[in-house]
N, C-alpha and C positions, 0 to 999 in steps of 0.2 A: 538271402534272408538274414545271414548274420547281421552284413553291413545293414540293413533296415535297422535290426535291434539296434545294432551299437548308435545310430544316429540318434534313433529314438529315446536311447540310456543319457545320451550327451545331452539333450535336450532338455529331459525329464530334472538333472542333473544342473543344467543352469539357470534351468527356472527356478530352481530351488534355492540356488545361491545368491538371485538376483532377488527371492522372497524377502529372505533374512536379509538384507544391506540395503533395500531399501529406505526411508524416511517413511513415514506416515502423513498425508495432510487430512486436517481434521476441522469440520465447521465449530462454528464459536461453542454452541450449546455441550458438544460432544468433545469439544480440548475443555473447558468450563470442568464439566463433570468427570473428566480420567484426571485430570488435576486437583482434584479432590478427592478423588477414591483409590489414586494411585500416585503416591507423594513419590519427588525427584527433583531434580534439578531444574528448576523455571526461570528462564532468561528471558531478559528483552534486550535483543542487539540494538536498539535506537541510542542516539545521542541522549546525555543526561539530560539535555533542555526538553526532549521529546516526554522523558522517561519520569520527571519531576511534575509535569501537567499532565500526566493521569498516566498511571501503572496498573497493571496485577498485583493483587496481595500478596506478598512471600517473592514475587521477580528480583534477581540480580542484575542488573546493568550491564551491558557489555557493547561499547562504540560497535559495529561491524566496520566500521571505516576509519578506525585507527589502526596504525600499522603494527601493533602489536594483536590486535584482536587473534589471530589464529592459533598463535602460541599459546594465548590465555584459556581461549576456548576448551582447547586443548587440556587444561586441566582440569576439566571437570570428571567425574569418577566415572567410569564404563560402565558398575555394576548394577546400574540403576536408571530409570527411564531417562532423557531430558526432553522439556517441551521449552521451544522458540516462539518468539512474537518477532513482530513489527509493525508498521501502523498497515502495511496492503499484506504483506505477506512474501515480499520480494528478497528484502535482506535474510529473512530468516530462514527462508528457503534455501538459499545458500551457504548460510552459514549450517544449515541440515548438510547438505552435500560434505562440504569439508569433515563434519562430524564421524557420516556414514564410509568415508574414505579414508580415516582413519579408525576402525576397528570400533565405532559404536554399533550397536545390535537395534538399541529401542530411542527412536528419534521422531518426534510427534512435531510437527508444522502447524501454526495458528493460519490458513489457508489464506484469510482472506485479511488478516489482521486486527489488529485492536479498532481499527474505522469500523470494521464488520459487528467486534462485541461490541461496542459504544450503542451499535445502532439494536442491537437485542436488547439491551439495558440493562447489559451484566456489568457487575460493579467494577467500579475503580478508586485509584487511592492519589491525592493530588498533591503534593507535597505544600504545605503552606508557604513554603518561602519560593517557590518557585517564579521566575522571571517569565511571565507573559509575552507573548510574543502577540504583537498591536497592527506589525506591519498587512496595511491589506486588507485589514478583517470586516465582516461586511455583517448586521443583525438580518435577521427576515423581514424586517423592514425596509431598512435600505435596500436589502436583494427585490423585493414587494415593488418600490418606485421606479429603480431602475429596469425592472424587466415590463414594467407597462406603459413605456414613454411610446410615443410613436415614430420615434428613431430607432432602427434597428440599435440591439447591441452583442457584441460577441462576449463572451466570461470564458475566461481560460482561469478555471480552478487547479491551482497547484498547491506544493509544498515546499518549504525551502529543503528538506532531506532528498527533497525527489530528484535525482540525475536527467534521466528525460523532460521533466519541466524544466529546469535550468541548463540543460542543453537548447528547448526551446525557446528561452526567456528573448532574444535577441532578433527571433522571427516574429515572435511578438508586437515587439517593437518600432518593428521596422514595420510593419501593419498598422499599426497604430497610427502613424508619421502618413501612413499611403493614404488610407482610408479615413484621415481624420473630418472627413465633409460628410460623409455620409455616413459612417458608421462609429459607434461610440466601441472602443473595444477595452474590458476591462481586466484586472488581473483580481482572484481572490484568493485569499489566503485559505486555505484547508486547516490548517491548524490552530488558526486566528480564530475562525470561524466556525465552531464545532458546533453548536446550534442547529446554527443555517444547513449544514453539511446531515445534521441528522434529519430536519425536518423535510432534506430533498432526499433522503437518504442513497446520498452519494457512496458509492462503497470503495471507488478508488479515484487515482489521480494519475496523470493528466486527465482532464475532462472539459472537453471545449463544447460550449450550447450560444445557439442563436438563436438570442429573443425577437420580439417586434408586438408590438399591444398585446403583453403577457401570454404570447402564442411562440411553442416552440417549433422552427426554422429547422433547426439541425441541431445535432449534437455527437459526440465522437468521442468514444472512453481509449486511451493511450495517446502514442505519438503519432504523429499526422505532419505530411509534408506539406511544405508551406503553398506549393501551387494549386493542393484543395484546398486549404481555406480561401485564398485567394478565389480560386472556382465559386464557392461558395460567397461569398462578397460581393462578387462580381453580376451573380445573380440577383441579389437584391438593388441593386443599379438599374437593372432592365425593365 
């Protein structure tokens, strides 16, 4: 009987500990509103290029893929909430972990990212001098034309910040080269394209879709090996 309790006190005991040191993830409306009612430290880990073409109000800047990021991180004050961004929700969440690993209490995660607020039509702030980024970008037009030709086509929506789409980028490619008779396969830019991305209300990236007379085929949100798509391609040959 003892041992039951004492297992039961261990338990009780680490759940506890595991309560407190956790991160918190939070949908847009709900990090929106504790960021307003409950002032603190508001980061956005993305590249300045990301961070210049549309921010949070009052956000700091901070690369998560510069090699000082952790150290800097790092000095932000303990006694007080912090909430993270990124455009999916990926870098900030890790930069939440490193946070919560080192002796933060209240650590709030924008879940889904700034693609998620954009598409609530919660506000942003765009830096006038900011360098656009061209490559790739596609209006709802162009997306319109291309997805009702009667040639199949695939769209692999990425981002250039995104590691998985540029680990992909080269499978891509070589698809491209295979299948160039029968299928049109194209790349969009996510960041280029932010319109287009709201009006599909795209919420993250990698995101691969097969058109054909404006009918969608397939589609696949993350990373995906290259012998399904091919599966997939293959099928529309038959």
């Amino acid at each position: 009987m003892k041992q039951i309790l004492f297992v039961i006190l261990i338990s009780m005991s680490l759940n506890s500990m595991n309560a407190q040191s956790a991160y918190q993830q939070l949908d847009s409306r709900s990090f929106n509103t504790l960021i307003n009612s409950k002032p603190g430290s508001l980061l956005d880990v993305r590249t300045l290029s990301e961070y210049q073409n549309g921010h949070i109000k009052d956000a700091g800047q901070l690369n998560y893929y510069s090699f000082s990021f952790k150290s800097n991180i790092l000095l932000l004050p303990k006694d007080q909430p912090v909430y993270l961004y990124c455009n999916t929700g990926w870098r900030s969440e890790r930069a939440a972990k490193i946070l919560i690993k080192n002796g933060y209490k209240e650590v709030y995660n924008l879940q889904h990212g700034i693609m998620e607020w954009n598409l609530e039509n919660l506000p942003t702030i765009v830096d006038p001098n900011a360098e656009k980024d061209e490559e790739n970008a596609f209006s709802y037009d162009q997306f319109d034309q291309l997805i009702n030709d009667q040639k199949a086509v695939l769209i692999d929506f990425y981002a250039p910040w995104c590691a998985p789409c540029r680990q992909m980028m080269p499978m891509i490619d070589s698809l491209r080269n295979q299948y160039a008779s029968t299928v049109d396969i194209i790349k969009i830019n996510a960041d280029a394209s932010k319109r287009l991305i709201k009006k599909l209300q795209i919420r993250s990236v990698p995101y691969f879709v097969i058109y054909q007379n404006g009918e969608i085929l397939f589609q696949h949100h993350g990373s995906i090996l290259k012998e399904e798509l091919m599966k997939q391609l293959e099928f529309l040959n038959e």
